[in-house]
C-alpha positions as CSV (number, residue, x, y, z in Angstrom):
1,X,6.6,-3.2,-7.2
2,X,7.3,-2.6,-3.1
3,X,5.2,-0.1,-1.5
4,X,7.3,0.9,1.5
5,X,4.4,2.1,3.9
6,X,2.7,-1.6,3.3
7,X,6.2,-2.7,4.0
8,X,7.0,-0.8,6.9
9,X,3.0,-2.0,8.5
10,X,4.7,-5.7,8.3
11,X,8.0,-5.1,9.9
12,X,7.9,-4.9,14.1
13,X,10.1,-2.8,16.2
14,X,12.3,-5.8,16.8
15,X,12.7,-6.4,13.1
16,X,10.3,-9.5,13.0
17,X,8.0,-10.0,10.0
18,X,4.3,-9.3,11.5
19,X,0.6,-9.8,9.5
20,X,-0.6,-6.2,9.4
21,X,-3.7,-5.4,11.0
22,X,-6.6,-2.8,10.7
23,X,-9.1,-0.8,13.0
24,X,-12.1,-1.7,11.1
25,X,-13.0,-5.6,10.2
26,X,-13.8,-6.2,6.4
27,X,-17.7,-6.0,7.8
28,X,-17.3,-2.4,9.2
29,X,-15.3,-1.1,6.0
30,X,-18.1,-2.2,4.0
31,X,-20.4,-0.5,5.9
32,X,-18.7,2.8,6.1
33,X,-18.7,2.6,2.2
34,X,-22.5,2.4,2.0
35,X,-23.1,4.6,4.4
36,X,-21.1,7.1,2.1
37,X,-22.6,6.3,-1.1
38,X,-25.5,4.5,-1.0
39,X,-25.5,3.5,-4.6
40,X,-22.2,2.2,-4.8
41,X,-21.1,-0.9,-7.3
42,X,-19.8,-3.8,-5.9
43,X,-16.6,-3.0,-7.9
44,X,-16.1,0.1,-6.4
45,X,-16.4,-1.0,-2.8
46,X,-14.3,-4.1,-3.7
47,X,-11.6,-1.4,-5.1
48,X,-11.9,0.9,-2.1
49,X,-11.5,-1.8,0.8
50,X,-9.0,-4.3,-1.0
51,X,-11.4,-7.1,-1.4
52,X,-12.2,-9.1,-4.1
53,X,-16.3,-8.8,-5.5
54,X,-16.6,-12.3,-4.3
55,X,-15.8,-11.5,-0.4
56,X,-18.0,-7.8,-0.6
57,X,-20.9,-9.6,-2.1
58,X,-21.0,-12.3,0.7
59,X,-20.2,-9.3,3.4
60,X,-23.3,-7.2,1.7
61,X,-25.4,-10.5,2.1
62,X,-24.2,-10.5,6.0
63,X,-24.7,-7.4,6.3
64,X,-28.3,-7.3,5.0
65,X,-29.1,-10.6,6.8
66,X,-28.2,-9.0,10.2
67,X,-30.5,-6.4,9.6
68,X,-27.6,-3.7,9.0
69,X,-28.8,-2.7,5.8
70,X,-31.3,-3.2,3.0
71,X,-31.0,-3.1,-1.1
72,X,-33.2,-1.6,-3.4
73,X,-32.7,-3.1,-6.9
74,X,-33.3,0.1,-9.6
75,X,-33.2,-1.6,-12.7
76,X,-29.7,-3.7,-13.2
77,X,-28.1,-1.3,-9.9
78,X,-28.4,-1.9,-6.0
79,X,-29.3,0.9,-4.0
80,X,-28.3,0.5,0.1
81,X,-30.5,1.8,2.9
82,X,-28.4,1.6,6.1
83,X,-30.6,1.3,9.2
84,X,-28.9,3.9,12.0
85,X,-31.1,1.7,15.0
86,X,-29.8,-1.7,14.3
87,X,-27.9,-2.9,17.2
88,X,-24.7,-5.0,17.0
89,X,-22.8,-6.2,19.9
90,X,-18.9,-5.0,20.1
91,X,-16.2,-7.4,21.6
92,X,-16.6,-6.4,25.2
93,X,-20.4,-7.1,24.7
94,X,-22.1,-3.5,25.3
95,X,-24.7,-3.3,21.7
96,X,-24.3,-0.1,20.1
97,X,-26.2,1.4,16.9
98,X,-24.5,1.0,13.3
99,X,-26.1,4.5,13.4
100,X,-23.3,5.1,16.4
101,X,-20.4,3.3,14.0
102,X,-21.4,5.0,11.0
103,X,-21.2,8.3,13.0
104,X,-18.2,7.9,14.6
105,X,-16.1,7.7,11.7
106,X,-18.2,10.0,9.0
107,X,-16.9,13.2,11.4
108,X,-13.7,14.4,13.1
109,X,-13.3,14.3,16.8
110,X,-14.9,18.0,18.4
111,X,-12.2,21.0,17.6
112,X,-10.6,19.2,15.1
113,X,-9.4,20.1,11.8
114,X,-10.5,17.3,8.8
115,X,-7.1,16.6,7.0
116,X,-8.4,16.3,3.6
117,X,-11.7,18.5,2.2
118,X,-14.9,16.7,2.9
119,X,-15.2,13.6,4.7
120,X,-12.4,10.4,5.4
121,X,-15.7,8.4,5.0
122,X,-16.5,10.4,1.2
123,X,-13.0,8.3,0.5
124,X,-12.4,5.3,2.4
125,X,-10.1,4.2,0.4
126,X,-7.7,0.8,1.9
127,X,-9.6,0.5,5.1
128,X,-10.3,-3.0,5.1
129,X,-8.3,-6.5,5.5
């Protein structure tokens, strides 16, 4: 089955066929999935971003690697710290804090209005590629 808004993403203005992009790499949106619930299954975040297990378990081993986060095995379940002070460098070069990232997305811009009750990040649902 189609799903016109995926549709309409691919099609440019002049009627070419275009790869549809995000805002967030697959990196950030596992991040900001985390961040949300820090005891989150694999499955769930793989669900939530459109990834397969495979890629979110190789982005969670990044992301612990680069100091990002840490897990905390309870039993037969992972438990995420995410570390707010850990720098990472943005395309233009200036480091800023995942604390910064995670922030900046968890809450709505000053004197706005949140479009759903609680938090876009409490459902990041699609925000990877």
């Amino acid at each position: 089955m189609s799903d016109p808004a995926h549709d309409a993403a691919e099609q440019s203005s002049s009627g070419e066929r275009r790869v549809a992009w995000t805002l967030l790499s697959n990196h950030g949106a596992v991040l900001l999935c985390v961040a949300a619930q820090p005891d989150i299954r694999t499955r769930e975040i793989a669900a939530r971003t459109e990834l397969s297990e495979r890629a979110v378990w190789g982005i969670l081993a990044d992301l612990t690697e680069a100091g990002c986060i840490t897990r905390i095995r309870h039993g037969r379940c992972n438990r995420y710290e995410v570390h707010d002070d850990a720098l990472r460098r943005s395309h233009g070069g200036a480091y800023h804090s995942v604390g910064q990232l995670v922030r900046s997305f968890a809450s709505p811009p000053a004197g706005s209005e949140p479009a759903q009750t609680g938090s876009a990040l409490a459902q990041p649902s699609g925000i990877g590629a």
